[in-house]
C-alpha positions in Angstrom: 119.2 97.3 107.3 117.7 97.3 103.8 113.8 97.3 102.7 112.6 94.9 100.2 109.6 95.6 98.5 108.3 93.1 95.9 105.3 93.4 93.8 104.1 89.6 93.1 101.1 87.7 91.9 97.9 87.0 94.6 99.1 83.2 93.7 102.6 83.2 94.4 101.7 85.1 97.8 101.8 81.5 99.8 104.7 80.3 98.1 106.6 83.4 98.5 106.0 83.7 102.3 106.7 80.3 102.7 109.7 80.1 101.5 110.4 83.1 103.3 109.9 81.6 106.4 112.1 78.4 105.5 115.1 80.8 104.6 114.7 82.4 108.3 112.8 85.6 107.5 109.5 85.8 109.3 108.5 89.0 109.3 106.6 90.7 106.7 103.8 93.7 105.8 101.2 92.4 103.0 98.8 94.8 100.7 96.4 94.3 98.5 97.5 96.4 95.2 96.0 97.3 91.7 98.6 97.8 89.3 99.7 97.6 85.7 103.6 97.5 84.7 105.1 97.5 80.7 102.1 95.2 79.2 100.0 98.4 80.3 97.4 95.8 81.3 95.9 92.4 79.9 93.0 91.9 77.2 90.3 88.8 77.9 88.4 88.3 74.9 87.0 91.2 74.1 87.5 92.6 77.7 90.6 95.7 78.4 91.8 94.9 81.7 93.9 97.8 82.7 94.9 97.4 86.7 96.0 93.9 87.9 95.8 92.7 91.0 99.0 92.2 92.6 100.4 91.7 96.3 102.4 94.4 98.0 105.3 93.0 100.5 107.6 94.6 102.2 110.4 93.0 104.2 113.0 94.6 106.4 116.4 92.7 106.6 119.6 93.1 108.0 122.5 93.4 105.2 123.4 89.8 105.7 120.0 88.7 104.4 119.2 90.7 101.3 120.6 88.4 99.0 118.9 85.8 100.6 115.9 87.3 100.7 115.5 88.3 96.9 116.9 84.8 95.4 113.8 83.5 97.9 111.7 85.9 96.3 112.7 85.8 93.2 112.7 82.2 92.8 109.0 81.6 94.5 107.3 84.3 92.9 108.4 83.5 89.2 106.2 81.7 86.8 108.0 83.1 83.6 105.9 84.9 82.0 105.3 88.7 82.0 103.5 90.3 85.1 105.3 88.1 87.7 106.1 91.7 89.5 109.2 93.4 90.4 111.2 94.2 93.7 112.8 97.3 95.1 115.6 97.5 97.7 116.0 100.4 100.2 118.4 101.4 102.2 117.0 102.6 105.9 119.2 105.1 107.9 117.1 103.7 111.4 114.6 101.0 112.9 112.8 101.5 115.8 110.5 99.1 117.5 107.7 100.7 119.6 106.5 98.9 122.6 104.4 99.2 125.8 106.2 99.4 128.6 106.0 96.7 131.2 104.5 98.3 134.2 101.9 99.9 131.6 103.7 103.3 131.5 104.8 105.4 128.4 105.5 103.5 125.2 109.0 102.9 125.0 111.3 103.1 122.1 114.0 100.5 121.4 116.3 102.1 118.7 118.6 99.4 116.9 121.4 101.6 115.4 122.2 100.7 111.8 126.2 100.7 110.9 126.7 102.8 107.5 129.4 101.8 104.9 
């Protein structure tokens, strides 16, 4: 299982997640984030601004998906100018899923094993 992060523009946020959802990847976590990368900012007028909003994703694939995943990201979230945000790729060593359990008991933990190379 990998974990992709990508940093992206509040306007490409729709885009992004739909196109998400046409390659067959649902589910996603969203922030709100202030940020600034290499351009340390932008200037308006007279006017410094030195955080930009961004959006904060984070997606969590199997193996099979991660190139997928970041040519769908890539490709909806780029505008081609500088600021269009970056992504990250993690590896996870294990998933778990919490759930209630169905006669209202303890939570129960599903644990899908991950297969290292």
């Amino acid at each position: 299982m990998k974990l992709i992060q990508a940093i992206i523009r509040p306007e490409k946020e729709k885009s992004v997640l739909n196109s998400l959802g046409k390659a067959g990847i649902h589910g996603f976590t969203r922030w709100d984030a202030m940020g600034r990368g290499r351009q340390k900012g932008i200037q308006v007028g007279p006017v410094r601004y030195e955080e930009i909003s961004k959006i904060w994703l984070m997606v969590v694939v199997d193996e099979s998906l991660v190139h997928r995943a970041l040519e769908t990201i890539k490709i909806a979230a780029q505008t081609g100018n500088p600021g269009d945000g970056k992504i990250f790729i993690s590896s996870l060593t294990e998933v778990r899923t919490i759930s209630a359990s169905p006669h209202g008991g303890e939570p129960s933990l599903k644990i899908k094993p991950t297969i290292k190379s």
